[in-house]
C-alpha positions as CSV (number, residue, x, y, z in Angstrom):
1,X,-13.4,20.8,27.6
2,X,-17.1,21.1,27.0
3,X,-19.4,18.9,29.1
4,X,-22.4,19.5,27.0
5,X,-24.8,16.6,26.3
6,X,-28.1,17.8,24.8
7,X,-30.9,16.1,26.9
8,X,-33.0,13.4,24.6
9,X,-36.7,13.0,25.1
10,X,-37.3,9.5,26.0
11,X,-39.1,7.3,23.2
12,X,-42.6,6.4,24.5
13,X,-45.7,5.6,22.3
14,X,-47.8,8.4,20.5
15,X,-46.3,11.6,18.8
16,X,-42.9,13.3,19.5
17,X,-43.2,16.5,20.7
18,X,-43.1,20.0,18.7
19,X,-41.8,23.0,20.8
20,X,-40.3,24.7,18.1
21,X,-43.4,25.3,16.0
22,X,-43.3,28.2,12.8
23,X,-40.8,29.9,15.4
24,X,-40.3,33.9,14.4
25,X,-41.5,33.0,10.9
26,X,-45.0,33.1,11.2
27,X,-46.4,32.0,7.7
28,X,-48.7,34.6,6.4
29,X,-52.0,33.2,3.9
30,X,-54.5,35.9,3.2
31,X,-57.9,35.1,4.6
32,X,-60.5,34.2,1.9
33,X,-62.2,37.6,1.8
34,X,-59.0,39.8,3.1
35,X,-59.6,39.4,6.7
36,X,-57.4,39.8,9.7
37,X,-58.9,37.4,12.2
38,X,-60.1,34.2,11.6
39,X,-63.1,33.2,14.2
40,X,-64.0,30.2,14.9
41,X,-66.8,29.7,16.9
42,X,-67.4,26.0,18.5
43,X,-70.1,24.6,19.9
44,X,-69.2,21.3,22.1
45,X,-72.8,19.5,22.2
46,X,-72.5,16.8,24.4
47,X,-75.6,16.4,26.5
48,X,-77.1,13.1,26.8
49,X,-73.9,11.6,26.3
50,X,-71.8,12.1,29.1
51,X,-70.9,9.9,32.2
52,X,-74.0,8.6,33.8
53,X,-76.3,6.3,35.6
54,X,-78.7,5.7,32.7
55,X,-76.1,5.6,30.7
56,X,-74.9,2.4,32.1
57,X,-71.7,3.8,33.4
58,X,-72.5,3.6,37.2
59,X,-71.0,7.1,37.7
60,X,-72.2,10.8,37.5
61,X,-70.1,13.2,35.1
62,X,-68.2,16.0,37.2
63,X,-68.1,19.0,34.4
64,X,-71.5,21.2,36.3
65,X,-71.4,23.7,38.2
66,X,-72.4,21.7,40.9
67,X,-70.7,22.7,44.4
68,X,-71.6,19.4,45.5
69,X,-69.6,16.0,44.0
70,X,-72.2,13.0,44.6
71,X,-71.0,9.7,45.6
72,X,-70.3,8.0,42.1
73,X,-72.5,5.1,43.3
74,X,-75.5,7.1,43.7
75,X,-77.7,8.4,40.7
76,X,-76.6,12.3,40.6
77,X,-80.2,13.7,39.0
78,X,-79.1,17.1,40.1
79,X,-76.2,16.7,37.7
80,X,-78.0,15.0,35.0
81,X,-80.7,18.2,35.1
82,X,-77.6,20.5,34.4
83,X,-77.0,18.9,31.0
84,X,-80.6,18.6,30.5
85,X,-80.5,22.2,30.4
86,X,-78.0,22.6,27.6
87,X,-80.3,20.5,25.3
88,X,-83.5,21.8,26.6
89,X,-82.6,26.3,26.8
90,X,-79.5,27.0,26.1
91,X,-78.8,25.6,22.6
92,X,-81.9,27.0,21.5
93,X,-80.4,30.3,22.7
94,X,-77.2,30.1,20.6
95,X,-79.5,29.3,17.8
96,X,-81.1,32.7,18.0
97,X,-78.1,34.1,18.3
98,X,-76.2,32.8,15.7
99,X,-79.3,32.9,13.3
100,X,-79.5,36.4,13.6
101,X,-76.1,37.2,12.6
102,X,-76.1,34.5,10.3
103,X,-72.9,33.0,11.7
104,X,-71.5,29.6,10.5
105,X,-70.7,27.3,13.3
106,X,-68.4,24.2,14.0
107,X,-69.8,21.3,16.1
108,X,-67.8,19.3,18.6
109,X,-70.9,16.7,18.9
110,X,-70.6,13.4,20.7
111,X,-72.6,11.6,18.2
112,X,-74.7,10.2,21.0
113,X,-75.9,13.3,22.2
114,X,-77.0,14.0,18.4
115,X,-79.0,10.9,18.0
116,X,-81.2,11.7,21.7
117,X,-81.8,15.2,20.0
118,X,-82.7,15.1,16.2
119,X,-83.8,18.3,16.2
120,X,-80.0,19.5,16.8
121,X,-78.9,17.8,13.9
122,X,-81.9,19.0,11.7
123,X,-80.5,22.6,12.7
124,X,-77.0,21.2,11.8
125,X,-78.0,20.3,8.6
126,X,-81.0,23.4,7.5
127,X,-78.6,26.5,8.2
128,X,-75.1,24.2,6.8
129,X,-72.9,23.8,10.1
130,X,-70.5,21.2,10.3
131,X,-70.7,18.5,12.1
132,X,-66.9,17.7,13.5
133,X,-67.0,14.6,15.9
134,X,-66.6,14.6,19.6
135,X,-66.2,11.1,19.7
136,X,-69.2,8.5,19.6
137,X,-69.8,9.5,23.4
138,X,-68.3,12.1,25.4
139,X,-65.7,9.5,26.9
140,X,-62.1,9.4,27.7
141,X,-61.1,8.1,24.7
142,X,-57.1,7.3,26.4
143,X,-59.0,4.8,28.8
144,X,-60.1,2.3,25.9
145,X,-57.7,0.2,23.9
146,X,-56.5,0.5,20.3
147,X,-59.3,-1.7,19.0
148,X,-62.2,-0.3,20.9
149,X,-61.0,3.4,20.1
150,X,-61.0,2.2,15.9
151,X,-64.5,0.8,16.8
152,X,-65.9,3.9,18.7
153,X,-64.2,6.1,15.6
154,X,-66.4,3.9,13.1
155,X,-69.4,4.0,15.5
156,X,-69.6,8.2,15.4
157,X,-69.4,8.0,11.5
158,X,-72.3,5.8,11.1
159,X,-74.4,7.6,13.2
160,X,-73.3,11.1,11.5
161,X,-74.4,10.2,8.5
162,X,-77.6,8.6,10.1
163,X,-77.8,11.7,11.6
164,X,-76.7,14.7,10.0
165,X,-76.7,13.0,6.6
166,X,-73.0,13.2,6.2
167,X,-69.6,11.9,7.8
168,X,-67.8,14.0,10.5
169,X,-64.7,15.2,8.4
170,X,-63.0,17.1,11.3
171,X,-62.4,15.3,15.3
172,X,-61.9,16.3,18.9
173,X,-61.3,14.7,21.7
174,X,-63.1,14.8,25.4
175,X,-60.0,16.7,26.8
176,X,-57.6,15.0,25.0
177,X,-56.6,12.4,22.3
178,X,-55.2,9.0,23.3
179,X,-51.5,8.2,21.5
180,X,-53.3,6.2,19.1
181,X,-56.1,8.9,18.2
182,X,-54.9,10.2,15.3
183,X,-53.1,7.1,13.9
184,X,-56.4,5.7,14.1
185,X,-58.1,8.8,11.8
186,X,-55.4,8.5,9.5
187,X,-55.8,4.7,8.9
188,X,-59.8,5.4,8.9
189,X,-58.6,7.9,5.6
190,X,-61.9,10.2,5.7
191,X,-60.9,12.8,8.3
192,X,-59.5,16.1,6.6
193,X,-58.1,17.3,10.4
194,X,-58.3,17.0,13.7
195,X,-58.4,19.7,16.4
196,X,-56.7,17.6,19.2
197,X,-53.9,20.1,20.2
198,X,-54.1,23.6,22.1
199,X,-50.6,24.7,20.6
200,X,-50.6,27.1,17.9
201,X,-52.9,30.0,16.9
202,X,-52.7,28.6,13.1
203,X,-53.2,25.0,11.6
204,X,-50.1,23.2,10.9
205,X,-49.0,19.7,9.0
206,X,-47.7,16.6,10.6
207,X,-46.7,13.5,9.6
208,X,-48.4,10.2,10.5
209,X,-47.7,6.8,9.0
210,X,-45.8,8.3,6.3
211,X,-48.8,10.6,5.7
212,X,-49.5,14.2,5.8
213,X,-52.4,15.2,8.2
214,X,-53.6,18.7,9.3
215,X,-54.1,19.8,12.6
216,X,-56.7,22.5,13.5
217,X,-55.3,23.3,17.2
218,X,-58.4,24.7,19.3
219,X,-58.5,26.9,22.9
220,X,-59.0,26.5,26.3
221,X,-58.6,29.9,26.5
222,X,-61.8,31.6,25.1
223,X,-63.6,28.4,26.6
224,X,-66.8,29.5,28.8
225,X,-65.5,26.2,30.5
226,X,-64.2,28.2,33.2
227,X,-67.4,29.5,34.2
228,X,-67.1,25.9,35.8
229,X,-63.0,25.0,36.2
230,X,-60.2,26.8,38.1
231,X,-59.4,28.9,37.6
232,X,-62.8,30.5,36.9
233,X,-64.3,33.9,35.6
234,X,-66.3,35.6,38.0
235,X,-68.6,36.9,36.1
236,X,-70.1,37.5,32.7
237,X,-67.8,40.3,32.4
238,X,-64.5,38.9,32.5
239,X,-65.6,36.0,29.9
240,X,-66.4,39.1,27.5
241,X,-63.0,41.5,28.6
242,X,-60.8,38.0,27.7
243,X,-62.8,37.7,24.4
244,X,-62.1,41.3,23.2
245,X,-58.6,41.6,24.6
246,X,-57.5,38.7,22.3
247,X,-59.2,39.2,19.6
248,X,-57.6,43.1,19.8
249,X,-54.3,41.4,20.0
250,X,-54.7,39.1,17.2
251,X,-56.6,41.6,15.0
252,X,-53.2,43.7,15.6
253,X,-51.3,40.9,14.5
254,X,-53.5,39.8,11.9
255,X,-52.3,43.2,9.6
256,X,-49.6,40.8,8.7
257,X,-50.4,37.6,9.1
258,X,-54.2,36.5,9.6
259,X,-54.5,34.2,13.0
260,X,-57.2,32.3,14.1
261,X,-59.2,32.8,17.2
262,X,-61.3,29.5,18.5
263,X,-63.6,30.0,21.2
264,X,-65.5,27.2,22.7
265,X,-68.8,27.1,23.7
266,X,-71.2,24.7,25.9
267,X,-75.2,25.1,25.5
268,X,-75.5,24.1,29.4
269,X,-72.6,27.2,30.5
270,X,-73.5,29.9,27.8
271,X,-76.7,29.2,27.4
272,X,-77.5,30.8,30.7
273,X,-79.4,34.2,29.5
274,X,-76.5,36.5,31.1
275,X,-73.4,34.6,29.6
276,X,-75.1,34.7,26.5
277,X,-75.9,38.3,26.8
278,X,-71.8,38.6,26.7
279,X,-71.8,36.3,24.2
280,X,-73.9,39.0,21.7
281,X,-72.0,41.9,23.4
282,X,-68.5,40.2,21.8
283,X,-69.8,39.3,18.4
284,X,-71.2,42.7,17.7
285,X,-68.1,44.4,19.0
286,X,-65.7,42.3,16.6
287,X,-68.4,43.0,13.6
288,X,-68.2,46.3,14.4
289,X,-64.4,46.6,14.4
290,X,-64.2,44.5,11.0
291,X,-61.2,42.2,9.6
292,X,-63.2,39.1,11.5
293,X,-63.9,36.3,9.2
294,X,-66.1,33.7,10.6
295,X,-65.5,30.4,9.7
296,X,-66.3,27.0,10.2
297,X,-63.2,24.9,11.3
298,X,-63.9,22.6,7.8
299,X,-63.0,26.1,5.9
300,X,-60.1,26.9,7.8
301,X,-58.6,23.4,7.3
302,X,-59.0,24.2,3.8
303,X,-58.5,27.5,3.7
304,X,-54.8,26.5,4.6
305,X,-54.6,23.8,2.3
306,X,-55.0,25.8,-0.6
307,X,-53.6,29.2,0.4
């Protein structure tokens, strides 16, 4: 006599979990111009609206490359001048860079950090970026209640469009979305996807409230984060070898069906001259190679709608 009993996930708040994804059956939707690859390159432009003491949050922000954590209760201005150096240098470096290969980008901005730099946003909105939200600040969005996440959510629209001109149509989360994120952007009824989920190299659909909603899933993978987490890369070198290596590995997949590759960027990592110097080295080398198609996130999420 069998003593099998399948093991049932216990019913907490939030989504139910998907491990089964497309499984062997990977769907396959031509790329709008024939493509294998789809790249999708992200800036995360948060500076100015992370954790700290001017900010009225009496703590510093531990995401530097600081060796040194400060006492929370003490003003951290070496910190502080590690962000300042995203909005100051190193955007202005990715805006070289991606101008001069005429690149369309996807912004994860705190909407915060957009209104302390306009000139950002006016670069958002000349060259025709997207502006995707990263929430109204660069908070932990699981640490406020249902109402003051609906209010935060309402907050980054309106200063989007005071901003940019226009409404965020995509979201992402600082880290990760509470269990009432995207409930919330569904009942808000503007947002076309959200990239809160690291577990699939292609969009997919869910269901939420009875409606359908896309997810965009992004990467911690090809994330010049770990210039600055554990485990790290050593050197510019291995952030470029891990770029080329997937995008090798998708390309090969791509014959078949096109995948997507999101890497993350952060103005105050990569804009330091020699990460950014692998930065150029990778985006040559998939030009080169052909079958990438860059995109911005907005186009993929419809890209997949339609195909």
């Amino acid at each position: 006599m069998s003593v099998f009993r399948p093991f049932e996930e216990t019913a907490v708040p939030g989504p139910r979990r998907d491990l089964v994804g497309y499984g062997r059956t990977v769907p396959s939707k031509p790329l709008p111009n024939g493509g294998r690859v789809a790249v999708s390159f992200v800036i995360n432009y948060e500076e100015g609206s992370e954790y700290a003491h001017p900010n009225g949050d009496g703590r510093n922000d531990g995401m530097t490359e600081s060796l040194y954590a400060m006492d929370p209760q003490y003003r951290d201005l070496c910190a502080e001048s590690v962000y300042e150096y995203g909005s100051r240098v190193g955007i202005w470096r990715l805006e070289r860079l991606f101008s001069s290969r005429n690149i369309p980008l996807t912004f994860f901005a705190s909407a915060v950090a957009l209104e302390r730099n306009r000139e950002v946003a006016a670069w958002i909105v000349e060259k025709g970026h997207e502006p995707c939200s990263h929430g109204w600040r660069w908070e932990e969005v699981w640490k406020l209640d249902r109402n003051e996440e609906a209010d935060h959510i309402r907050r980054a629209i309106a200063s989007f469009e005071e901003t940019c001109g226009q409404r965020p149509l995509g979201w992402y989360c600082r880290y990760g979305a509470s269990v009432n994120t995207r409930e919330l952007l569904v009942e808000e009824g503007g947002f076309e996807y959200d990239s809160d989920a690291y577990n699939d190299d292609l969009p997919y659909w869910v269901t939420v409230s009875g409606k359908k909603h896309l997810v965009v899933p992004y990467s911690a993978t090809y994330n010049d984060a770990r210039f600055s987490l554990l485990p790290s890369y050593g050197s510019p070198a291995d952030f470029l070898d891990n770029l080329k290596r997937g995008f090798d590995l998708l390309w090969e997949e791509g014959e078949t069906s096109p995948r997507m590759m999101s890497i993350g960027l952060h103005p105050r990592i990569i804009g330091q001259a020699s990460r950014i110097h692998a930065l150029r080295e990778f985006i040559d080398y998939a030009i080169d190679r052909g079958g990438a198609e860059f995109m911005r996130r907005i186009d993929i999420a419809r890209w997949w709608k339609l195909a």
